[in-house]
N, C-alpha and C positions, 0 to 999 in steps of 0.2 A: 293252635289253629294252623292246617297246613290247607294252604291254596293249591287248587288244581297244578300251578305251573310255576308253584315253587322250584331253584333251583334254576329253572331253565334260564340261560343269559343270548340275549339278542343283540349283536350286534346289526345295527341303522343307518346307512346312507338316504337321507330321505328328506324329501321337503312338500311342500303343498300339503294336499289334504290326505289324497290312496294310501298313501305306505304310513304316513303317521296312524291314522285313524286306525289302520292295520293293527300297529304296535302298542298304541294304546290300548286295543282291547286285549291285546298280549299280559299288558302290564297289569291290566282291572284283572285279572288270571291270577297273579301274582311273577311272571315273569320279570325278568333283570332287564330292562330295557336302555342301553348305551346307545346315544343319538348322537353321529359323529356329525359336527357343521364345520362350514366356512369361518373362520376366526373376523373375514367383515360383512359382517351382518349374519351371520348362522343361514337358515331355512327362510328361505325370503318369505314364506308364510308367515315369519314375524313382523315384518311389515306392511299385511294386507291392508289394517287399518290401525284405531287406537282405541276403540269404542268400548271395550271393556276395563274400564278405569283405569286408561292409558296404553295398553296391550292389545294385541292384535283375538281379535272373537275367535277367528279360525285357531289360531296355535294353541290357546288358552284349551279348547276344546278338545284338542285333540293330543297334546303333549304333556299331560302331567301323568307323574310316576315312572319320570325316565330322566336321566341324568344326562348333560351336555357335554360335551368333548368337542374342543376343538382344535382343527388339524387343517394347513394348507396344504393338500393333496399335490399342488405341484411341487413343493420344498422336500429337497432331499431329506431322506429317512422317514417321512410323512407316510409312506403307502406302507413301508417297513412296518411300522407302530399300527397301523390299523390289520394288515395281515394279524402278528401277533398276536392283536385282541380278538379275533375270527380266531387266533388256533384253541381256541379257551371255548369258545360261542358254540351252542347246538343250530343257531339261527343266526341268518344272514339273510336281511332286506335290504333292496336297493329299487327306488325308480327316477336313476339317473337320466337324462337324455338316452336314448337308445345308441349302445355302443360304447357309451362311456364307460362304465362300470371293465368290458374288456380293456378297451387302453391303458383303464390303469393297472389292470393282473390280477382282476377280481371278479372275472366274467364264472361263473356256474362253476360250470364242466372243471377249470383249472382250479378252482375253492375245494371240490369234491373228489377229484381224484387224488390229495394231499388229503383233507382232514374224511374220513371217512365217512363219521356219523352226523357231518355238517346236514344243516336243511338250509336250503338258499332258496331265497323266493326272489322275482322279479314281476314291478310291475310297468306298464308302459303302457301307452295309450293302443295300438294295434295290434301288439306281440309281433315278435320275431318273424322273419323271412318275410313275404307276400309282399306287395309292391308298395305299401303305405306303411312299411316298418319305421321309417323316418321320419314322417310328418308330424307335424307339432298336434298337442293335443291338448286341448282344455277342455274343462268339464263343458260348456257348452257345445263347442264342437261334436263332442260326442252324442249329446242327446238330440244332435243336428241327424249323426250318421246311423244311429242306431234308431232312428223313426220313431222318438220320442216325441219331438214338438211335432212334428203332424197328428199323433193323440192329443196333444193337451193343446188348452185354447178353446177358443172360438169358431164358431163359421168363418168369419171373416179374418181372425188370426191367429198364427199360432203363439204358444209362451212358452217359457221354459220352464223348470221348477224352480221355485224359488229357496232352492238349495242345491248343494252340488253334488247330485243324486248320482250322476257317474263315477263322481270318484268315493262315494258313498257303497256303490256297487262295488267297485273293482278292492277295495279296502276292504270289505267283508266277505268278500269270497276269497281274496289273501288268507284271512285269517281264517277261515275254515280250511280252506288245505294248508295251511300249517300244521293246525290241530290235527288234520289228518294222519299227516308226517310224523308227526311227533307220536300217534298212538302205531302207527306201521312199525317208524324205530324201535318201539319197545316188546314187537313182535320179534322183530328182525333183527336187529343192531346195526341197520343199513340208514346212512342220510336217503335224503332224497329233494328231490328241485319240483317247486309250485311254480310254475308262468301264467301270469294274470293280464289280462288285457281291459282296458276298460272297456272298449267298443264289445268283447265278447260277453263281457259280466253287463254291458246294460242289457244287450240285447236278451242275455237269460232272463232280464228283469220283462224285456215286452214279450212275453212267452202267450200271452190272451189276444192283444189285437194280432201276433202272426198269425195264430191259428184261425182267429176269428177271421182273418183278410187271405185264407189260402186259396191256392189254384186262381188266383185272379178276381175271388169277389171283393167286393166294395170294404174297405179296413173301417172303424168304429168313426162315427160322426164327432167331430169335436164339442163338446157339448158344454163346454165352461167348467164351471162347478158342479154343473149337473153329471148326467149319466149317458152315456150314448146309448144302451139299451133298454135301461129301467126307468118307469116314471112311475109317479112323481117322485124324483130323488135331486135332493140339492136344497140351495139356501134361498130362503123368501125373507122379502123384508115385512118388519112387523112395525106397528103406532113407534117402536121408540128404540128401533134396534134392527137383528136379523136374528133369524135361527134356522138351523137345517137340520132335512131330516129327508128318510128314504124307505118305501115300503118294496117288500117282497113278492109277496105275493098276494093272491083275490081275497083271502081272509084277512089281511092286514088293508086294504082295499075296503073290504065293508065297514071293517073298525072306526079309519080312515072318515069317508062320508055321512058315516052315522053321528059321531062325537065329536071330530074338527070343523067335518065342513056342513054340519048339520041337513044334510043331502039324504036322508036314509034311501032312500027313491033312488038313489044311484048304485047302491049296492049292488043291486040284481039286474042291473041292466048291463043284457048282453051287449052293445056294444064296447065296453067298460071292460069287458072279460079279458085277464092277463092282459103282459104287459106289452105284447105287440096289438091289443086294442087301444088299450091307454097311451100307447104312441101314436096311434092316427089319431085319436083324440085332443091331442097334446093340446091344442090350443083353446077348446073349449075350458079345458079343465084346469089349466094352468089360469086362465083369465078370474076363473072364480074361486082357487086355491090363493091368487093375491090381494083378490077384494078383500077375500074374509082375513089374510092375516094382515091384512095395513090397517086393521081397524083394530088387533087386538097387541094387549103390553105383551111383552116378549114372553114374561112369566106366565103367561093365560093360556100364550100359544103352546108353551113348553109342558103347561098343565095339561092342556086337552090332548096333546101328542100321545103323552107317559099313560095317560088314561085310557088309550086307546091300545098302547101296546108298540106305539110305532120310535125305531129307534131315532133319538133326537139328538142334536148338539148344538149348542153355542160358538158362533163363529170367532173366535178368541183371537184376542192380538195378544203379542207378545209379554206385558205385563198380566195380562190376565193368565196365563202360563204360569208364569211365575208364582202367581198367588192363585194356583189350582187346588180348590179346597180336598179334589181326592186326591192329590199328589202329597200334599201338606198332613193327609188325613194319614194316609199311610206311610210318611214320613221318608218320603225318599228324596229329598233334600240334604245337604251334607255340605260341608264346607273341607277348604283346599286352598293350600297356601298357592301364592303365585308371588312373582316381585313386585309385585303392586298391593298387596296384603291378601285377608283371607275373600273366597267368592264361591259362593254357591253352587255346589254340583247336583245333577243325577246321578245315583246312587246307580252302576251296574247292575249288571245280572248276580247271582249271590246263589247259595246254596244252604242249606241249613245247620252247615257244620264248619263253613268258612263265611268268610267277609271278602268282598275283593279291595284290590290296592287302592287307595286315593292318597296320593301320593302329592307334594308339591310340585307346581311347573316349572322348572327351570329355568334360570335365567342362561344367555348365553356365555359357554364356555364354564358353566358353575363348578363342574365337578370335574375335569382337565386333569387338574393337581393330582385329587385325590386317586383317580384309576390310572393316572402314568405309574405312580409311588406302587398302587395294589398289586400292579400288572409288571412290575420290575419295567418299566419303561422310563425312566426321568432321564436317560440321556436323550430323548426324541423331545423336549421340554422346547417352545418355541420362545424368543428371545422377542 
């Protein structure tokens, strides 16, 4: 079984979420991925919390099938042994503070004019030059600058996601122009440099409300869990639960009133017609889509929906996740060691003629020894 990215070795300056999540899909590829850390404490993403049987949820997530090295970059012969390992590497990620990566003589431009067929990716919260190259940048920030939380929310507030969908952004657009790089090298036999920003990758992400709020019109209403232009779309509470669900179009519409809300009579009434009708409607309709589902068990509501045609879900928390009978059905569950014992993965993306990596998480500095000795380095061995 050969993986897509067999072969290929990554060397990692990286911590948080962007550049690992990056790496780790490098490694689900089958790439060599070398995570170089701080010898006190590694990737402070190890310490976000303890919630996954003692380890931090973020690193467990996004760091396994990559080996730890650790190196005090300010102790002499430190930068020496990490060069080194870069003259070996096709890949080189870093999203140091901005700036740093140069100070220490591992800025791009000087990595690629020595190693030729290097690919060096950076990521940061603004990219290079413009006048916010320095500012600090957390995933909320971002989705502050990039006009996320004015989409999401309420009338009255905004929220964020409740995941960290910037650096979620900017980590998979890393890794697609990686891949990029890597299918051009084999065109070419030329490296080349990815610059990833996260304010730029979310903003690709709000590619609907720009357009929808150009030239000055009004940007999409915050609508909760609902829809800012489609109704009825979102979650209703039911006798013993909730469940959500969202129609398309006038034929899902009659389906709708004839079999859920037992209305046939509303079918064919023009004022009803599409969904900029059913928006000025909004209150009529929405009063009698919650009578009828607080009276019925969730399972009833979910019956009449499916019967209708109209697509449904279950508002699921996070154990119910877990035990997702079509995740479970098609068996994409998988276990992976960590230093707390083995824990349950999503099985990657896969191909039908390979498997991708699920590899053990590392624990800090685990593998040090082993790549000083591979790599002729045990004189840079730290004391």
């Amino acid at each position: 079984m050969t993986r897509p990215l067999d072969g290929v070795l990554v060397i990692a300056i990286e911590q948080a979420i962007a550049a690992p999540y990056c790496t780790r899909q490098l490694a689900d590829l089958g790439a060599r991925v070398i995570k170089i850390e701080r010898p006190d404490g590694g990737d402070f993403a190890r310490a976000y919390d303890t919630r996954a049987r003692g380890l931090a949820s973020h690193f467990v997530w996004t760091n396994r099938s990559k080996e730890s090295v650790t190196f005090d970059l300010k102790r002499p012969g430190a930068l020496e042994a990490v060069q080194r390992l870069i003259a070996h590497a096709d890949v080189f990620v870093q999203n140091l503070a901005p700036g740093a990566a140069a100070r220490l003589g591992l800025a791009d431009g000087v990595l690629r004019s020595t190693y030729k067929q290097l690919i060096t990716c950076n990521i940061s919260g603004y990219g290079p030059n413009g006048p916010w190259e320095k500012r600090k940048a957390y995933d909320l920030l971002i989705q502050a600058e990039a006009g996320f939380l004015s989409t999401t929310g309420t009338p009255d507030a905004v929220a964020k996601a409740g995941i960290s969908i910037a650096d979620i952004a900017a980590g998979t657009m890393a890794f697609q122009g990686i891949l990029a790089c890597l299918l051009r090298r084999a065109k070419s036999g030329q490296g080349d440099h990815v610059e990833v920003s996260m304010l730029e990758a979310m903003v690709e992400w709000m590619g609907y409300p720009l357009y929808y709020a150009m030239d000055g019109a009004q940007p999409p209403a915050r609508a909760g869990a609902g829809h800012a232009t489609i109704f009825p779309y979102g979650p209703y509470e039911t006798a013993d639960g909730m469940v959500l669900f969202g129609l398309q179009n006038d034929r899902e519409w009659a389906a709708f009133t004839t079999i859920v809300l037992q209305r046939p009579e509303w079918a064919s009434e023009a004022r009803f017609k599409g969904n900029a009708g059913r928006m000025k409607e909004r209150a009529e309709i929405d009063a009698v889509i919650c009578d009828t589902f607080r009276k019925l068990p969730s399972n009833e509501a979910i019956s009449r929906l499916e019967t209708a045609g109209i697509g449904t879900a279950r508002v699921n928390d996070m154990s119910a996740v877990w035990d997702h009978p079509q995740l479970r059905s098609r068996k994409r569950w998988a276990y992976i060691e960590t230093p707390a014992g083995p824990m349950p993965s999503l099985r990657p993306i896969s191909g039908e003629s390979w498997q991708p990596r699920m590899d053990p998480v590392p624990s800090l500095g685990q593998h040090t020894e082993a790549v000083l000795k591979e790599f002729g380095l045990t004189e840079f061995r730290e004391s």
